[in-house]
C-alpha positions as CSV (number, residue, x, y, z in Angstrom):
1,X,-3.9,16.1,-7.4
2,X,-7.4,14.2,-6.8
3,X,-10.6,14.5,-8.3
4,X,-14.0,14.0,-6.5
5,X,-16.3,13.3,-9.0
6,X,-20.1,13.6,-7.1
7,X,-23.4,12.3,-8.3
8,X,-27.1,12.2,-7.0
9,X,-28.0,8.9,-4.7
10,X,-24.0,7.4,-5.2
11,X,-22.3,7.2,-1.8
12,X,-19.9,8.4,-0.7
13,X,-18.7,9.5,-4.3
14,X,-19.4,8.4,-8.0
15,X,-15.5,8.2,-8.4
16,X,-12.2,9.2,-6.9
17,X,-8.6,9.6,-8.7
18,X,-6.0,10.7,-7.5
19,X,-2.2,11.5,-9.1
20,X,0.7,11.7,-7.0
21,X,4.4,12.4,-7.9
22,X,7.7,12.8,-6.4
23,X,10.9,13.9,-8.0
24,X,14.0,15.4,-6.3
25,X,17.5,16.7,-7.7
26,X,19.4,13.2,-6.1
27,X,17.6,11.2,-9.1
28,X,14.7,10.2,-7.4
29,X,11.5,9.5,-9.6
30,X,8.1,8.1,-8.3
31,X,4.3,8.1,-9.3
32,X,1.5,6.6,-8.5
33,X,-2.4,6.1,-9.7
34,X,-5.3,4.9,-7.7
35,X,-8.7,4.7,-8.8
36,X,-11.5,4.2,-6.2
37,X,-15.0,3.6,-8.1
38,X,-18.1,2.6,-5.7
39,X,-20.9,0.6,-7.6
40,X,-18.3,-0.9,-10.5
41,X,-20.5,-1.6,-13.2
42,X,-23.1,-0.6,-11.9
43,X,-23.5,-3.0,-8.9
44,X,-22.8,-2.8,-5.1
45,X,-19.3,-3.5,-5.5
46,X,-16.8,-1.2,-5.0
47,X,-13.2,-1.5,-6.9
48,X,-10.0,0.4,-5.7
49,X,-6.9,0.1,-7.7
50,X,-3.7,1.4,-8.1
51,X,-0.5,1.8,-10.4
52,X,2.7,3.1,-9.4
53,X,6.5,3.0,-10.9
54,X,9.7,4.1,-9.3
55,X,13.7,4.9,-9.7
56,X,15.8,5.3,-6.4
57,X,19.1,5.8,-6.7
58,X,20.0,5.6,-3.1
59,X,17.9,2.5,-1.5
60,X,19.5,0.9,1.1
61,X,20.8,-2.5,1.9
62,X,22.1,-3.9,5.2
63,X,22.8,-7.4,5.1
64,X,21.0,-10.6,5.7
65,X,19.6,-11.6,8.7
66,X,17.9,-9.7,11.6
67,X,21.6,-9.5,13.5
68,X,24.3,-8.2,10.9
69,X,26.7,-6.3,12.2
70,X,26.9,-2.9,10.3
71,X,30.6,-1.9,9.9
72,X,31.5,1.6,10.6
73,X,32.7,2.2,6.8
74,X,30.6,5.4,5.7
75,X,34.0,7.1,5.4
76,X,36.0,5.0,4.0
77,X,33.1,3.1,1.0
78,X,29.9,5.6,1.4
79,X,28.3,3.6,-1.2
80,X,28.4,0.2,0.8
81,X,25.2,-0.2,1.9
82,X,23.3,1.9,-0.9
83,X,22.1,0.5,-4.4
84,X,20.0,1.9,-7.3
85,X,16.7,0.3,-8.2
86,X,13.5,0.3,-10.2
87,X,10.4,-0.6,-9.1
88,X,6.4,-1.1,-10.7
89,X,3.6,-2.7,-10.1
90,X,-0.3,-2.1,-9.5
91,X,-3.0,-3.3,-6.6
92,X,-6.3,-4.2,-6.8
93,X,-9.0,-5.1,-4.0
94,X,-12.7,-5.3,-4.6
95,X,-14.8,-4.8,-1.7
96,X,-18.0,-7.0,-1.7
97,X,-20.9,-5.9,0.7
98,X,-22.3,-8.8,2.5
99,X,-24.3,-7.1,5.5
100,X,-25.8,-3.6,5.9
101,X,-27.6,-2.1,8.1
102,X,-28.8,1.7,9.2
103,X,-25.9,0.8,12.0
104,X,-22.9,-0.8,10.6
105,X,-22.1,-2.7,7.7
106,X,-19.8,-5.7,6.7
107,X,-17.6,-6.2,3.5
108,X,-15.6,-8.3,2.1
109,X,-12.1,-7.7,0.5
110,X,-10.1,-9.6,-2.8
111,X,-7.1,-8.5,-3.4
112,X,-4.7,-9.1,-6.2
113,X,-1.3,-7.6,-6.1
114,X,1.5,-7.3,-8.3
115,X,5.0,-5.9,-7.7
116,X,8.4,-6.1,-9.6
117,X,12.0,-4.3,-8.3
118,X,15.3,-4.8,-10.0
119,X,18.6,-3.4,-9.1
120,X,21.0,-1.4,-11.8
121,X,24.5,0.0,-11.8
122,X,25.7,-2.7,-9.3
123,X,29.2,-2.2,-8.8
124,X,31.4,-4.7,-6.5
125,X,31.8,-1.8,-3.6
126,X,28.4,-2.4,-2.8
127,X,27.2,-4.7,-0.4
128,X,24.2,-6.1,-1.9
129,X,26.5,-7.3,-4.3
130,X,28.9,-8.8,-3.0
131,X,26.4,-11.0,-1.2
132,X,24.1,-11.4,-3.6
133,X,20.7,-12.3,-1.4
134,X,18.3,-13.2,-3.2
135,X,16.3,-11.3,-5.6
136,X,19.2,-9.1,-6.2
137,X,18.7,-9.9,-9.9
138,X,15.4,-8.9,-9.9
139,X,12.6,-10.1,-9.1
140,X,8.6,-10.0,-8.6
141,X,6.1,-10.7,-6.4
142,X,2.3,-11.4,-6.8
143,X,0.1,-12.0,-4.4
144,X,-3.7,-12.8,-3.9
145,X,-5.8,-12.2,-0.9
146,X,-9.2,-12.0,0.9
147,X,-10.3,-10.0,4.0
148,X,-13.1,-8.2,5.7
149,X,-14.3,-5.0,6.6
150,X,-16.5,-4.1,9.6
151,X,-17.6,-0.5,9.6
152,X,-19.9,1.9,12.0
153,X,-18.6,5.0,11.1
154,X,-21.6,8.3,10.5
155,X,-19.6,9.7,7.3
156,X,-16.9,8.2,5.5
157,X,-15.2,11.4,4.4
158,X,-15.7,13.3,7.4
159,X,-16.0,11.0,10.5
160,X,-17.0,12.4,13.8
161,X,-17.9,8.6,15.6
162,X,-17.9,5.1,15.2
163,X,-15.2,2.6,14.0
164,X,-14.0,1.2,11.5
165,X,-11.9,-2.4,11.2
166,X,-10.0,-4.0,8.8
167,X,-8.1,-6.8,8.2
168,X,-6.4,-9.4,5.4
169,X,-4.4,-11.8,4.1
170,X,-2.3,-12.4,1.1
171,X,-0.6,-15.3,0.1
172,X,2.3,-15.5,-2.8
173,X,3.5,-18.9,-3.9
174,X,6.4,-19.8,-7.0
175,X,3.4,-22.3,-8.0
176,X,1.3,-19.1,-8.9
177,X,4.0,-17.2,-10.3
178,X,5.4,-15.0,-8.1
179,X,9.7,-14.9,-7.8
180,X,8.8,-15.9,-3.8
181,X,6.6,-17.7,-1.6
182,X,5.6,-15.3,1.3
183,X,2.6,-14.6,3.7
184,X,0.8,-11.0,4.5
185,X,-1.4,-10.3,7.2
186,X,-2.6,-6.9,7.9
187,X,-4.8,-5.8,10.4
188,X,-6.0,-1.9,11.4
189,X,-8.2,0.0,13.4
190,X,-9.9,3.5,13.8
191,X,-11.9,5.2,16.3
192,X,-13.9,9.0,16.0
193,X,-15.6,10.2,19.3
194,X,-16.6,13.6,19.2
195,X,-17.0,16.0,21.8
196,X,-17.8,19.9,22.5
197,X,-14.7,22.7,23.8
198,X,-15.5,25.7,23.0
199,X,-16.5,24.1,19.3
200,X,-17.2,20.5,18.0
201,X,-13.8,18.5,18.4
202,X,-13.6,15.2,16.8
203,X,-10.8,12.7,18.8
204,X,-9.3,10.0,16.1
205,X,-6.9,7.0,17.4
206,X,-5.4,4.6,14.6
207,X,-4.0,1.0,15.2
């Protein structure tokens, strides 16, 4: 479910929520939040956040390493390489407008996020417990970021040209509380050209 909620002069919305779920007969239980609010307190900023939680009763573990052999075992332990787990946590990036123009404009991104996962009902037929890798107690991450945003497009809800760019960092150290020290770098890209068969066809590409 998502909301659009419209007001004079506010582009391109006053606010946006949306509520997403997904449950299935196997145990699985997720949900998630976000919130997208242009003009936070009533300046030029622009805050979208999020909250989610989760249960999985069938995520997956393979081993460490990029080279692990996966042993042909389904048969005899079908549980080896599947745990349960539980997962929450929430993300929040404001977006700061440094440049505008009537052609493009430029932004600027913080980012906090926050994410915890814990395993339950290990059992000594699974893999992830009998080699223990790290984190398989539990743990969190949290991570803090900047980035930037350059952006041509003619509508942001219904593009038919232009381009839009993104890209960020995050950094998470044990020094700033999060279970690991890790490094995120993102980058993305769209383009919209439009042209006319037989009606108004709008050609999108995503990197």
């Amino acid at each position: 479910m998502h909301r659009f909620h419209y007001k004079n002069n506010v582009e391109p919305y006053y606010s946006f929520v949306q509520v997403a779920a997904i449950f299935s007969t196997k145990g699985l239980a997720s949900a998630q939040v976000e919130w997208d609010k242009p003009n936070v307190l009533s300046s030029n900023y622009r805050l979208v956040s999020s909250v989610y939680g989760s249960r999985f009763f069938e995520d997956n573990y393979y081993g460490i390493g990029n080279y692990t052999t996966i042993e042909n075992s389904f048969n005899s332990n079908p549980q080896l390489y599947n745990y349960n787990s539980a997962s929450a946590g929430f993300d929040a990036r404001l977006r700061i407008p440094i440049r505008e123009s009537s052609e493009s404009k430029i932004d600027v991104i913080s980012i906090i996020n926050y994410d915890y996962k814990t395993p339950f009902n290990r059992s000594s037929s699974q893999l992830i417990e009998q080699q223990y890798p790290l984190g398989a107690e539990g743990n969190h991450s949290l991570h803090v970021g900047t980035g930037i945003i350059w952006e041509n497009r003619n509508d942001e809800l219904r593009p038919t040209k232009g381009i839009y760019a993104e890209t960020n960092f995050e950094v998470g150290q044990t020094w700033m509380g999060s279970g690991f020290n890790t490094f995120i770098f993102k980058a993305k890209g769209s383009t919209y050209t439009s042209f006319h068969l037989i009606r108004e066809i709008t050609w999108a590409n995503r990197i």
